[in-house]
C-alpha positions as CSV (number, residue, x, y, z in Angstrom):
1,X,0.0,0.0,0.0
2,X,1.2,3.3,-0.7
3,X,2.0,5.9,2.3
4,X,-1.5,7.1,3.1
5,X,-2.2,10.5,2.1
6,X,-5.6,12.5,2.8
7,X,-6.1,14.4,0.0
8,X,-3.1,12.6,-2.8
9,X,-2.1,14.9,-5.7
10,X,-1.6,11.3,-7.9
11,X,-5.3,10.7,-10.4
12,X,-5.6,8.9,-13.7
13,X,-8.4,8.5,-15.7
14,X,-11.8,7.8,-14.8
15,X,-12.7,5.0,-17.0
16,X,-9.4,3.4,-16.8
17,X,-9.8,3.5,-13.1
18,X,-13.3,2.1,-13.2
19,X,-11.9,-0.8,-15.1
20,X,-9.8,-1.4,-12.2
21,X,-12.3,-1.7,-9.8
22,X,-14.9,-3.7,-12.3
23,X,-12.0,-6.2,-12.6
24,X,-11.6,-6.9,-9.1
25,X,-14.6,-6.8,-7.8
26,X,-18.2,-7.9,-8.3
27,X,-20.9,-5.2,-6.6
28,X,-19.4,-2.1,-8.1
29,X,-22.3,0.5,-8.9
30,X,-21.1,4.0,-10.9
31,X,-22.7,6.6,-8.3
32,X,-22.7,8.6,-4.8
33,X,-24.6,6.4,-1.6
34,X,-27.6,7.9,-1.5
35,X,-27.9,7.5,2.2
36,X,-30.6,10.2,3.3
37,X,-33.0,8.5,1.0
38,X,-36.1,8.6,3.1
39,X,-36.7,4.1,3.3
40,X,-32.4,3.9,3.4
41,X,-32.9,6.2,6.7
42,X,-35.6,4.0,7.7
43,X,-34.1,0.4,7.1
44,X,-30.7,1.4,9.0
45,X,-32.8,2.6,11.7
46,X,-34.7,-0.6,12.1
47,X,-31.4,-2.4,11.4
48,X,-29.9,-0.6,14.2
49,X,-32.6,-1.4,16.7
50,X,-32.8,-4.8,15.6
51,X,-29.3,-5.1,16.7
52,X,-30.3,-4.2,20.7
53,X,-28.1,-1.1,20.3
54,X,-29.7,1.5,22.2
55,X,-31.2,3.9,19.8
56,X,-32.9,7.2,20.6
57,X,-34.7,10.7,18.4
58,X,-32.8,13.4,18.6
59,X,-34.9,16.7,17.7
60,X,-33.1,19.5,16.5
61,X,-34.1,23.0,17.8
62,X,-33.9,25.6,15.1
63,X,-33.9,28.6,17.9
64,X,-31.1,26.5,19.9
65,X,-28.9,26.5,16.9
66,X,-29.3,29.5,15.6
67,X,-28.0,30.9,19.1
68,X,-25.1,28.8,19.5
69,X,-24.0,30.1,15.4
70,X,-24.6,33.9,16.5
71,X,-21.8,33.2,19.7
72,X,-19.6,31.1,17.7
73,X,-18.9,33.6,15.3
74,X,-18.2,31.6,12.3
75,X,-18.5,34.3,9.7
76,X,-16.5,37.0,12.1
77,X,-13.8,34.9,13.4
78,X,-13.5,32.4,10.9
79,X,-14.4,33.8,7.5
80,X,-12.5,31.2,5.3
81,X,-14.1,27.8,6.8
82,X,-16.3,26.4,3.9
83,X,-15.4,28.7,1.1
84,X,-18.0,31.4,2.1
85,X,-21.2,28.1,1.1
86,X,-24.0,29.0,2.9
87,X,-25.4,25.2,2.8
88,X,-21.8,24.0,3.8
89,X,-21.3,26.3,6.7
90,X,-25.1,25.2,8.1
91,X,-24.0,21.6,7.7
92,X,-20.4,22.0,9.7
93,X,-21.8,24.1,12.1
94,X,-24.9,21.8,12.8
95,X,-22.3,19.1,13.4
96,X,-20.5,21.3,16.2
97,X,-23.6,22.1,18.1
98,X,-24.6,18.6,18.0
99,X,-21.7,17.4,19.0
100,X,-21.3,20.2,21.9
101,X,-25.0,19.3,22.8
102,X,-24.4,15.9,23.1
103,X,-20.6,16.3,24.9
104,X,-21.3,19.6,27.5
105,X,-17.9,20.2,27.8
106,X,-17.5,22.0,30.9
107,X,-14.5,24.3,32.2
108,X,-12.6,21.1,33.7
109,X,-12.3,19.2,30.5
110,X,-10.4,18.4,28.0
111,X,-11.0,18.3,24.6
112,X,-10.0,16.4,21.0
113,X,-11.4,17.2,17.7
114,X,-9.8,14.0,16.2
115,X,-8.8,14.4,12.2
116,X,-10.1,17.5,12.4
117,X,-8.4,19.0,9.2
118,X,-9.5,22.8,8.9
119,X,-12.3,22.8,11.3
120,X,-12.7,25.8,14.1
121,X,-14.5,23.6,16.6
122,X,-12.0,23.2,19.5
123,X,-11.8,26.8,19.1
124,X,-15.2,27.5,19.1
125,X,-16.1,25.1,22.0
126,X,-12.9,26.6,23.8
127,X,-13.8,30.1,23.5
128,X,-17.7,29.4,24.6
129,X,-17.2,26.9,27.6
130,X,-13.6,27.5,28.7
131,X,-12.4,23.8,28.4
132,X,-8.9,23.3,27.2
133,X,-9.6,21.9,23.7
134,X,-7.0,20.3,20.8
135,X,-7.1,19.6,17.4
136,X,-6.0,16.1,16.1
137,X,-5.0,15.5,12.4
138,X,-2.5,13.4,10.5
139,X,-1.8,16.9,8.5
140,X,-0.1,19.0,11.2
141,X,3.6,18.0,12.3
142,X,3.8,14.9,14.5
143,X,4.0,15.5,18.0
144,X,1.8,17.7,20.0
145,X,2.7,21.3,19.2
146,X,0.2,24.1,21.5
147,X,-3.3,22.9,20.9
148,X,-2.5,20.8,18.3
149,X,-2.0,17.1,17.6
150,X,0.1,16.0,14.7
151,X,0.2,12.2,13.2
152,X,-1.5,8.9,13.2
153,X,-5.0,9.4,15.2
154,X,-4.5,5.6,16.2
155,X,-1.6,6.1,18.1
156,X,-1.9,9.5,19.9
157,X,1.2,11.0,21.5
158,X,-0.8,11.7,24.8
159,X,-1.0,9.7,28.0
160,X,-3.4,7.2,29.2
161,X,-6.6,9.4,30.4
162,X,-5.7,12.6,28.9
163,X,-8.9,13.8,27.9
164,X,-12.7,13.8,28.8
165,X,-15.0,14.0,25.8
166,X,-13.8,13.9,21.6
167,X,-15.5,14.8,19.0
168,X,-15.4,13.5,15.0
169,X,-17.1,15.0,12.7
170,X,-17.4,14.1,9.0
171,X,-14.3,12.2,9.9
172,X,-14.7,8.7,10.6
173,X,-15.6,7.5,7.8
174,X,-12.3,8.0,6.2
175,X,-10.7,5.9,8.7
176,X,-9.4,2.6,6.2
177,X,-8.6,-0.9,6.6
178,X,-9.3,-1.4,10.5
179,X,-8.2,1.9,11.5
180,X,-11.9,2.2,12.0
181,X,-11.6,-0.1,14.9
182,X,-8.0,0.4,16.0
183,X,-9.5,4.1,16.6
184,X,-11.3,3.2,19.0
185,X,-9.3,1.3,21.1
186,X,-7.0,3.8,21.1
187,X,-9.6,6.6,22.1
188,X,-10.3,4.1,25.0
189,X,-7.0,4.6,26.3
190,X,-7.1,8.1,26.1
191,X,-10.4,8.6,27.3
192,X,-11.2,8.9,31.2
193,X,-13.1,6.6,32.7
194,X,-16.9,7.8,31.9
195,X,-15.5,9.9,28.9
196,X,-17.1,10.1,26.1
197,X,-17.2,10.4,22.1
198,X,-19.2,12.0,20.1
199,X,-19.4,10.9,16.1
200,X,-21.5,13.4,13.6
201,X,-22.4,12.4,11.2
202,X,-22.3,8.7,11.5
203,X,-23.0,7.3,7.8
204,X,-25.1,4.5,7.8
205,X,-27.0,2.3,4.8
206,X,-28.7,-0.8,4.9
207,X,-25.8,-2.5,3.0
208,X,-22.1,-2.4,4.0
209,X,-20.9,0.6,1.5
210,X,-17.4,2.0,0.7
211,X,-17.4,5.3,-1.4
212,X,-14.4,6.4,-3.6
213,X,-13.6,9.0,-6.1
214,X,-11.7,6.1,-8.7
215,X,-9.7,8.6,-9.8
216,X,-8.3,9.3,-6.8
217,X,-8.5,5.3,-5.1
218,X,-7.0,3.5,-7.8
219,X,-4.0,5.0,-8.2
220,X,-3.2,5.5,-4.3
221,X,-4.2,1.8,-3.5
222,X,-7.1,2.4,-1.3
223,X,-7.9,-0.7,0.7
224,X,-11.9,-1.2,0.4
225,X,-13.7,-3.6,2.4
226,X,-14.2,-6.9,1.6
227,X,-17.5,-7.5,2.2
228,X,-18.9,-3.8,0.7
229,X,-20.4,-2.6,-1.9
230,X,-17.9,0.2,-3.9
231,X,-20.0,3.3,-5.3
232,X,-17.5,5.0,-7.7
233,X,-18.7,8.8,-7.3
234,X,-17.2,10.7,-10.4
235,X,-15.8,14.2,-9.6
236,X,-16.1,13.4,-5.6
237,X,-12.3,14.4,-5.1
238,X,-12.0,11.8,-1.6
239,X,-10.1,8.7,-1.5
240,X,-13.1,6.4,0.9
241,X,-15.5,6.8,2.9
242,X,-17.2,3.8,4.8
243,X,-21.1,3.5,5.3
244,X,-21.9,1.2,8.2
245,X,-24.6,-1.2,7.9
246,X,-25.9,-2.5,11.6
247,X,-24.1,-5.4,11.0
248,X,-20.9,-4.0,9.5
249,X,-21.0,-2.0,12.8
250,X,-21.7,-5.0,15.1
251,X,-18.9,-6.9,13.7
252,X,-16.4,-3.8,13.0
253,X,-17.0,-2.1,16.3
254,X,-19.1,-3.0,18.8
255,X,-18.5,-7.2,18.9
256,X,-14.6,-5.6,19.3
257,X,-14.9,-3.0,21.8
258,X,-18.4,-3.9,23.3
259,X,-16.8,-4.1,26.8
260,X,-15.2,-0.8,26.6
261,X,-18.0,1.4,25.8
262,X,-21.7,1.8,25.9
263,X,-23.1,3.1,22.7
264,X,-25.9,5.1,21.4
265,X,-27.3,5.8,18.3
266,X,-29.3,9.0,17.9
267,X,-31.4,9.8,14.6
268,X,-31.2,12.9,14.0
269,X,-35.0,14.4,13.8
270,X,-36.2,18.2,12.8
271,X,-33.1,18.6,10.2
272,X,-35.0,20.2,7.6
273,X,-35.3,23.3,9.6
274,X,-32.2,24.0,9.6
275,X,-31.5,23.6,6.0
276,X,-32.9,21.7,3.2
277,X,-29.0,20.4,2.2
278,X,-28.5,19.0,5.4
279,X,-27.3,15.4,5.3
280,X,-26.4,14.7,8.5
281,X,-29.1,11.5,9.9
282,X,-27.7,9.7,12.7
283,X,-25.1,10.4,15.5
284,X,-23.1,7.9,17.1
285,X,-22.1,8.1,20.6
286,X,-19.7,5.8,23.0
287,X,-19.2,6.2,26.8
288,X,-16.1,4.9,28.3
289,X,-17.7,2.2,30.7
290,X,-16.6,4.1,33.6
291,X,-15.3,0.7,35.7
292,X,-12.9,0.6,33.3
């Protein structure tokens, strides 16, 4: 495999690329997952319960949100993040106040926005409850240099019980191979005991589902997983992203780190008042079993 590189500068052609993929494997369909189509929402959320995970609705207040984007200041402070996309920014920032719903960082805590890439949140959450908060990604230099973390998210250069809550957003899914799981056993051992993590959005479809832009994946060697579905999304510019089915999860996750964490699965409800764009339908949570 070639070094792993987020965004790789190395593409070839689409159709030669798609050729690739076509040859070496058999469920191979030319499009993006459409995973907020209304009966995929509902068959992972039925999948998901069928499971015994615990599964609640999360509404969305529009009044809540619309507060907690006038005192974070995006616009102000951060007038770059999203390229100035009014649909983008209400996505990302929905993310961050779920996520700082969910987590209520207080003063005392400490905070990790794992593979956080560009995004203002540990600012933002920081600035508004006073918690020391730092950004993880395998972009910034290795090490742990003022707030931020540099290198492998799977093998932090922190100490055991470092922090108290983390956050991913729009990240996890890019997680390869069994990094997926790998991240969570290592976010165990930096966790506290009771500490918790908060994953938004967490991409789920009835069917185990990797996504790639072939243009991109072929080239750089992407590793896909055995048992998904590849959609080939022409002109996405990412390397993967994994959908979870509620078995894919079960055996990727929870049957490996069941007795580390307590999970929750939270569909999201009310999203549509925030934006019609938004795509964000479930929210995963895990709580460091706190005997542990």
């Amino acid at each position: 495999m070639n070094k792993y590189q987020y965004l790789p500068d190395e593409r070839e052609d689409f159709e030669s690329c798609m050729a690739e993929i076509e040859r070496q494997r058999d469920r191979v369909v030319r499009s993006f997952v459409d995973h907020i189509e209304p009966e995929a929402v509902e068959a992972v959320w039925t999948g998901f319960r069928n499971t015994g995970l615990h599964c609640e609705h999360l509404t969305v207040s529009p009044e809540a949100f619309r507060a907690y984007v006038q005192d974070a200041e995006y616009e102000g402070r951060f007038p770059d993040y999203c390229n100035g996309y009014r649909s983008v920014l209400d996505e990302k920032s929905l993310e961050h106040f779920i996520a700082r719903s969910i987590l209520d960082p207080r003063e005392s805590d400490t905070l990790i926005d794992l593979a956080s890439e560009h995004s203002p949140l540990s600012d933002i959450v920081s600035r508004l409850t006073g918690c020391r908060a730092f950004r993880q990604d395998i972009m910034h230099p290795p090490g742990i240099n003022g707030e931020r973390i540099g290198g492998d998210a799977c093998r932090m250069p922190i100490p055991d019980g470092f922090a108290d809550k983390i956050t991913l957003t729009c990240s996890l899914e890019h997680f390869e191979g069994d990094s997926d799981s790998r991240l969570f056993v290592e976010m165990y051992r930096v966790l506290k005991p009771g500490g918790m993590v908060c994953v938004v959005p967490f991409y789920a479809f009835p069917s185990a589902a990797n996504q790639t832009d072939p243009t991109i994946g072929v080239p750089n060697n992407v590793p896909f997983d055995s048992s998904a579905t590849i959609f080939c999304a022409h002109g996405w510019g990412n390397r993967f992203a994994r959908f979870y089915s509620p078995e894919s999860f079960v055996k990727r996750i929870a049957e490996r780190t069941g007795s580390l964490f307590d999970y929750t699965l939270y569909r999201l409800m009310n999203t549509g008042a925030i934006h019609s764009g938004i795509y964000a339908r479930f929210v995963l949570l895990a709580r460091k079993r706190p005997n542990t």
